[in-house]
N, C-alpha and C positions, 0 to 999 in steps of 0.2 A: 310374376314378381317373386323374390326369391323372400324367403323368411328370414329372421334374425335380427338382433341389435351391436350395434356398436359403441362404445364412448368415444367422442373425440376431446383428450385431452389435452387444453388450451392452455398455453404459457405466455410467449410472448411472439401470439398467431394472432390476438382479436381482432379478425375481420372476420365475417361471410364469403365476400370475394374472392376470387383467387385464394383458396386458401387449400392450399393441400392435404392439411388434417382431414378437416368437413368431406371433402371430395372422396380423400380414400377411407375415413369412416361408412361414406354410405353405397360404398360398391357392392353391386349383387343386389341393388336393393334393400339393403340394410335398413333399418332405423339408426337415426341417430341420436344420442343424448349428448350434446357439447358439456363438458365439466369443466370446473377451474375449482382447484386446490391453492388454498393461503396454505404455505408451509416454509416462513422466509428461515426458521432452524435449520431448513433443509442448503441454504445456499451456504453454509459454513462459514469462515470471516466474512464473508459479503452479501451479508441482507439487505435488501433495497435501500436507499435511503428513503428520507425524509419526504423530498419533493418528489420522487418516482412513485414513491407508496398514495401520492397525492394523486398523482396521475392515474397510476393503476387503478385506484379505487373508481373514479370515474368513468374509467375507459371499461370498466366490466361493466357500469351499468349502463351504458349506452350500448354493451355489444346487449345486453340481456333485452334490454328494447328492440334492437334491432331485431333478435332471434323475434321472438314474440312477435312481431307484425308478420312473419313469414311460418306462424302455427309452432313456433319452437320455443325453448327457454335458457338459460345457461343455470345448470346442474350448479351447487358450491358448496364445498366444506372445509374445514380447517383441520389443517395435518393432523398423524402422518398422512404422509400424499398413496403410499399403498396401500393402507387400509381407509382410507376413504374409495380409493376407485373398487375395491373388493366388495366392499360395502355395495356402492352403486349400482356396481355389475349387476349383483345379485337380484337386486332388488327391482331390477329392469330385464334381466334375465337374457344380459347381455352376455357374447363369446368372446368376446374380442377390444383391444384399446387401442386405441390410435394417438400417436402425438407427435410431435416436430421435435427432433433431436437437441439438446443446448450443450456448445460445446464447453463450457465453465466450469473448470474443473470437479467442481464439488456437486455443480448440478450431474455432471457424467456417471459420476461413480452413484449418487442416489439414481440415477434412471437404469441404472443397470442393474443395483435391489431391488428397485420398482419389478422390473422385469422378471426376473427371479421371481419375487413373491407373486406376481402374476400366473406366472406358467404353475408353480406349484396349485395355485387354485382351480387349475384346466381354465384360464384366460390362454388369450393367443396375442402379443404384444407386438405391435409393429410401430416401427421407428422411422420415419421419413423425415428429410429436409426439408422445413418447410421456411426458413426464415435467412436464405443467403442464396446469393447466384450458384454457388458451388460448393459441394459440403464440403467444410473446415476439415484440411486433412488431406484433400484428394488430390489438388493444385503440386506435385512436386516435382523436385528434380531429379533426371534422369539416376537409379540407381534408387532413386525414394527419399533422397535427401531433402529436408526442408529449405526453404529459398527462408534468406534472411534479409534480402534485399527488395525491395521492392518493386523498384522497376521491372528486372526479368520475372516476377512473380506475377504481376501484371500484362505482364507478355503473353505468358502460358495462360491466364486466365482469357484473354482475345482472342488464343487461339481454337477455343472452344467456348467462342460467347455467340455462336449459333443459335447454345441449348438456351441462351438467356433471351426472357421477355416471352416466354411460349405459355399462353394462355392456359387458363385452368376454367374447364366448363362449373358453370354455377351448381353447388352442392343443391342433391335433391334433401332436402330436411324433413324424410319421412317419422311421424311421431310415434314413440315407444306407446304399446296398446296402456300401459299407465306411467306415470311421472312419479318420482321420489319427493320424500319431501320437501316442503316449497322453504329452506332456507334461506334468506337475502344477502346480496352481498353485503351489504350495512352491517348486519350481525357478525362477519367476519374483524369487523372494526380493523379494516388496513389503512385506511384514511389518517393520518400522525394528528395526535392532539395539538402537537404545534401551533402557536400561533401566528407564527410569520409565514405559514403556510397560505393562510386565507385569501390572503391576493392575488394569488395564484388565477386565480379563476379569470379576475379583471384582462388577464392577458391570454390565457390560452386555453382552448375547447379540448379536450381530447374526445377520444372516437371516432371512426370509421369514415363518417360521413364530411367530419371535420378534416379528417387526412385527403381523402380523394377531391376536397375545393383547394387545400394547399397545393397538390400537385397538380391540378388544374389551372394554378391561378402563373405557378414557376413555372409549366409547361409552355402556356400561355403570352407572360410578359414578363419572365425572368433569367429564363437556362439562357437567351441568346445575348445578355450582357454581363453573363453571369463572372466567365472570366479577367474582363476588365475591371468589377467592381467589387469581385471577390473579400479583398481585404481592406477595403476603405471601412471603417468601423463607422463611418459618420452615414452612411447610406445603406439600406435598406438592399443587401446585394446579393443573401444568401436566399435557401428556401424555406425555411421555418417546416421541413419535415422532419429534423432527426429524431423527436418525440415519437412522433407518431411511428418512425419506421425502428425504432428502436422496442417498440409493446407490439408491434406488428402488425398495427392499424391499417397500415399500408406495405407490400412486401416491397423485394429487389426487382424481381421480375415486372411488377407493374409497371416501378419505377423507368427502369431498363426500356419496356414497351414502350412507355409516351413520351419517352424522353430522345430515345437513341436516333431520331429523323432530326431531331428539330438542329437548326442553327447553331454553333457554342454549343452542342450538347458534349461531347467527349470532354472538356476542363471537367464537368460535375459528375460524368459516368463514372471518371477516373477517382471521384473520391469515395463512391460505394466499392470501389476497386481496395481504396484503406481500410474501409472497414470490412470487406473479406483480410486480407493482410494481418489484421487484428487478431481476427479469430484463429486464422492460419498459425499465428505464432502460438497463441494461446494453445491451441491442440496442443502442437510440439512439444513448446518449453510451458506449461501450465507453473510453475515453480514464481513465475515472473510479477505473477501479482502479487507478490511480497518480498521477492530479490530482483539484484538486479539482470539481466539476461548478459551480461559481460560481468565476470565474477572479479577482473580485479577492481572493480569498482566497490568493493567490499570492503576496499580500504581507506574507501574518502571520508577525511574528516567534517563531519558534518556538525554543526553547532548549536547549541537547542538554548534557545533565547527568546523568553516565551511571551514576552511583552512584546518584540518584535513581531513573532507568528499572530499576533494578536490585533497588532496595528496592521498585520496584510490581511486578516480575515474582514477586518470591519473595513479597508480601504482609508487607512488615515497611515499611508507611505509620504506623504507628503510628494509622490509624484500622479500626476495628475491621469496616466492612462491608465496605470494600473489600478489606481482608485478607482477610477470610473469603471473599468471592469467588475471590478471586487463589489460594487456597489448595487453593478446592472445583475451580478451574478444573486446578490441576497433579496433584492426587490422583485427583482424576475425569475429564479429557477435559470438562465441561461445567459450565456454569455457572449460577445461575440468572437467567431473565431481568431483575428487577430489579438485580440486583447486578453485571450487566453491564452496564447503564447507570451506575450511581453510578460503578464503575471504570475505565470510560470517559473519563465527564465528570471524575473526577479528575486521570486521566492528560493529559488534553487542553488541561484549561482550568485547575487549580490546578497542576500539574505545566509546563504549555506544551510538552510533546513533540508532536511531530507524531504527528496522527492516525493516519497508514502504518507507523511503528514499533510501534503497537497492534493494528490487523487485520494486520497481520505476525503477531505473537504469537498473537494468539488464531486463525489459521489454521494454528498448527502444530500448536497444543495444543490445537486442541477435535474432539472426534469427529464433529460433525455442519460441519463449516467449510463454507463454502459461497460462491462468491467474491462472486456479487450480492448477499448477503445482509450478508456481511460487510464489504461498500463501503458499502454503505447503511447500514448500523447505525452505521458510524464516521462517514458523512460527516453523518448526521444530528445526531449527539454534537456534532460540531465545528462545524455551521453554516455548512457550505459544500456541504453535495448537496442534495438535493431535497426539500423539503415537508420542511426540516430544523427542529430548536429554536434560536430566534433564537439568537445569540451571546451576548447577556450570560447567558442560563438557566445560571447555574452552582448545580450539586446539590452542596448541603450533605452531608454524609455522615454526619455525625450524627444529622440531623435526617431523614433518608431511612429509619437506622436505626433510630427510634423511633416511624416510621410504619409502616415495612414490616417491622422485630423487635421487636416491643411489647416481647417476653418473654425478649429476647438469645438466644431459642432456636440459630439462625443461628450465631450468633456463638461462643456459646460451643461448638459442633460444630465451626466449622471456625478461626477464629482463636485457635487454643491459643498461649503464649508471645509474643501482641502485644507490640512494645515498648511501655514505660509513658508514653512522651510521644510526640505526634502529631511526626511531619518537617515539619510547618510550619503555622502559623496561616491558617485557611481565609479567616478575613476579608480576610487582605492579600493571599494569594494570590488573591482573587477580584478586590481589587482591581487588580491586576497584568494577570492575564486580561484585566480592562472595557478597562484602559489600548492592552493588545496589538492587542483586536478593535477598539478603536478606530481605529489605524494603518488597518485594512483600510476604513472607510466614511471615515475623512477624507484617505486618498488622499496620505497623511506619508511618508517613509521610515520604516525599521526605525529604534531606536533602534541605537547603536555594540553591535559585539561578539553581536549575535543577528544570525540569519541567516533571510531567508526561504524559501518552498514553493519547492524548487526538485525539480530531475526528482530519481528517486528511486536509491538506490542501490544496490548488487547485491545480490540477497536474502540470500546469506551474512552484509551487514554491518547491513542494514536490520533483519532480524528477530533479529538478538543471540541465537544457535541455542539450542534447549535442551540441546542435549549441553555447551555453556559454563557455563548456570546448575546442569546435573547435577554437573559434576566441582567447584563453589565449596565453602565452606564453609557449611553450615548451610543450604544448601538443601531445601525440605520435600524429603521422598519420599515415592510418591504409596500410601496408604492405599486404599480405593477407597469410594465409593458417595455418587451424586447423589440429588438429587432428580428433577425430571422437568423434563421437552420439553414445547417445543411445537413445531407444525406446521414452522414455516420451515427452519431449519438457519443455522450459521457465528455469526454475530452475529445474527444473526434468530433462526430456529431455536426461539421462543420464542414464549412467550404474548405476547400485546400489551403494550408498557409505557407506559403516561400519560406525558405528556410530564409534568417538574418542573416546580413555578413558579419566577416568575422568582428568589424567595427564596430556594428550592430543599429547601425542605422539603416541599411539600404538592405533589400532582398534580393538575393539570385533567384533564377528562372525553375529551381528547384524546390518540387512543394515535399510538404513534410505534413504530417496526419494530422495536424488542425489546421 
């Protein structure tokens, strides 16, 4: 057996199985020390929210159990994230670090100082995929162009979905001749003092153990009805894994392996296909998580009406699916994927808030937040990212209700005490919307007194925090328990959603990232 140690550092990798870090951490016979750094400074505008911070905190301590029944631990300090691993190295008298690539903008350029301060210390830094069917980046078109569309992007990925689903023998987790000190992750204090957090638990387990019964359970008695019940909000039709596969609890390739024989499996293969897509865009245009990816969108007059953004944050729109949305979303950390569209396209296009005040929100408050995932869901809504719904597609919310809650099931579960009249007449609000996106293709100024896409502002005032909507008056408090996931995570995170027609009550056979 060969001598030496390595760190495998863990992001959003926490499993044992399958997990490419651990594996090629202990090649040669290595030791292994699994690490995980808190350093959310390091993710730049976009530190975990609220209820992911909720998650994460959990999902470390159950990887740190699971390590531990198999003679191991999970290593933890709090940034920086290079001078912690330099630190550990040393002190285990390890050569080398291991960790799964993130391709987010801000995490990229800090993995690349990482590296850097690594080699300088005579570490040896290896960087592997370990957390997508195909590293973000490598899917392109001939000549090296990026695909902006989906479909052929999804093409090229089938046509090398050979490599997907190929097992990863179980990591040997040989132990370092001594361990560093025994930090916990509780001392890291990443758990949010929040208190709408707490109910969280009532509804979802995270951890490893927790992932592999969900995909068990959707393997089992869910992927083969999956695409007839996809968008029905009133039934239980998606997988309740985008949590888990979003912290890495569970990866793509497992996913891909127990899924790709069964029945109706390709509707839900195709939507870990979006959330490559995501990521895929994110490499290219990284710019996007705070513009829009179509610049003359730069011009839509957008309205900032803050009583309004305030009755769609607590879900008192006075229409009834997006309430109930807005409602499953603060009680639960999740939402369901139709009803994160209609909420969406509310907020965006009948409300005219800008789309960045929206994936603000739903990236503090969903468990599964995800930042590619969540740029693309918005920018798709809005009509200004990629392979988006033209601009005029405004979703009726009545009429979305009555396709996708025949039975008010939905409705009457999570929109209890709706106000009795809607905040504003959808017709004229659509017509307002057509008038707005108009300005953007005929190239007008704004009208007086609206302002347009301009850079964005500091996420304290951009996302309108939840600890403000916690201490208002008559704010829900969060009850707990969703319905299910799907595969993506943040705004994705979901089963596939048909895009609306342009009416906005009926859907084409054309799905779109939530």
């Amino acid at each position: 057996m060969s001598g030496g140690t390595a760190l495998a550092w863990l992001r959003l990798d926490l499993r044992i199985e399958d997990n490419p870090v651990l594996s090629a951490a202990s090649q040669g016979g290595r030791a292994v020390v699994p690490v995980f750094v808190w350093a959310p400074e390091e993710d730049g505008a976009w530190p975990p929210g609220q209820a992911s911070r909720w998650w994460l905190a959990r999902s470390l301590t159950s990887l740190d159990r699971d390590l531990r029944a198999r003679g191991s631990r999970l290593v933890v300090r709090r940034g920086p994230s290079a001078a912690g691993l330099i630190e550990i190295a040393r002190s285990v008298g390890a050569d080398r670090v291991v960790w799964g690539a993130r391709p987010e903008p801000a995490l990229a350029a800090r993995d690349r100082a990482v590296a850097a301060a690594l080699r300088s210390n005579g570490l040896d830094p290896i960087v592997i995929n370990s957390a997508f069917l195909a590293e973000p980046g490598t899917i392109v078109r001939g000549g090296g162009q990026p695909y902006r569309v989906f479909t052929p992007f999804w093409q090229a990925c089938l046509a090398v979905s050979d490599e997907f689903g190929a097992a990863i023998a179980p990591p040997e987790l040989r132990a370092p001749a001594i361990w560093p000190d025994r930090a916990t992750v509780e001392s890291l204090a990443i758990a949010p003092a929040a208190a709408w957090t707490a109910r969280l638990a009532q509804r979802w387990t995270p951890g490893e153990t927790a992932a592999r019964k969900a995909l068990g359970r959707f393997a089992d008695a869910g992927v083969s009805a999956y695409e007839a019940r996809r968008d029905r909000v009133d039934l239980e039709g998606t997988s309740e894994l985008s949590a888990h596969l979003h912290h890495g609890e569970v990866g793509p390739h497992q996913v891909w392996r127990a899924l790709r024989r069964r029945p109706g499996a390709d509707a839900f293969l195709r939507q870990l296909g979006w959330r490559e897509f995501g990521y895929h865009l994110l490499v290219h245009f990284p710019r996007t998580t705070d513009e829009p990816l179509r610049p003359e969108f730069a011009r839509l007059p957008w309205r900032e009406d803050e009583a309004e953004f305030d009755a769609w944050r607590r879900g008192r729109t006075g229409f009834a699916l997006v309430d109930a949305g807005m409602r499953q979303l603060w009680e639960t950390g999740w939402m369901h994927n139709r009803a994160r569209m209609v909420a969406a396209s509310f907020l965006v296009k009948d409300l005219l808030v800008d789309w960045r005040r929206g994936a603000r929100w739903f990236w503090d408050t969903l468990v599964d937040g995800d930042l590619a995932n969540n740029t693309l869901g918005w920018q798709w809504v809005a009509g200004c990212g990629s392979d988006a719904a033209p601009y005029f597609r405004v979703l009726n919310p009545d009429l979305q209700a009555q396709r996708f809650d025949p039975d008010g099931v939905y409705r009457a579960r999570w929109a209890r005490a709706v106000p009795a009249a809607p905040m504003l007449d959808h017709s004229e609000a659509r017509a307002r919307a057509l008038a707005a996106f108009e300005t953007v293709r005929a190239k007008v100024k704004p009208p007086p007194g609206s302002r347009g896409h301009r850079p964005t502002r500091s996420t304290a005032v951009a996302r309108s925090t939840t600890a403000a909507l916690t201490s208002a008056a008559g704010c829900p408090t969060r009850p707990a328990r969703p319905a299910a996931t799907s595969p993506r995570g943040s705004s994705p995170c979901r089963s596939s959603r048909r895009r609306g027609s342009r009416a906005s009550g009926r859907s084409s056979r054309t799905a779109g990232p939530w």
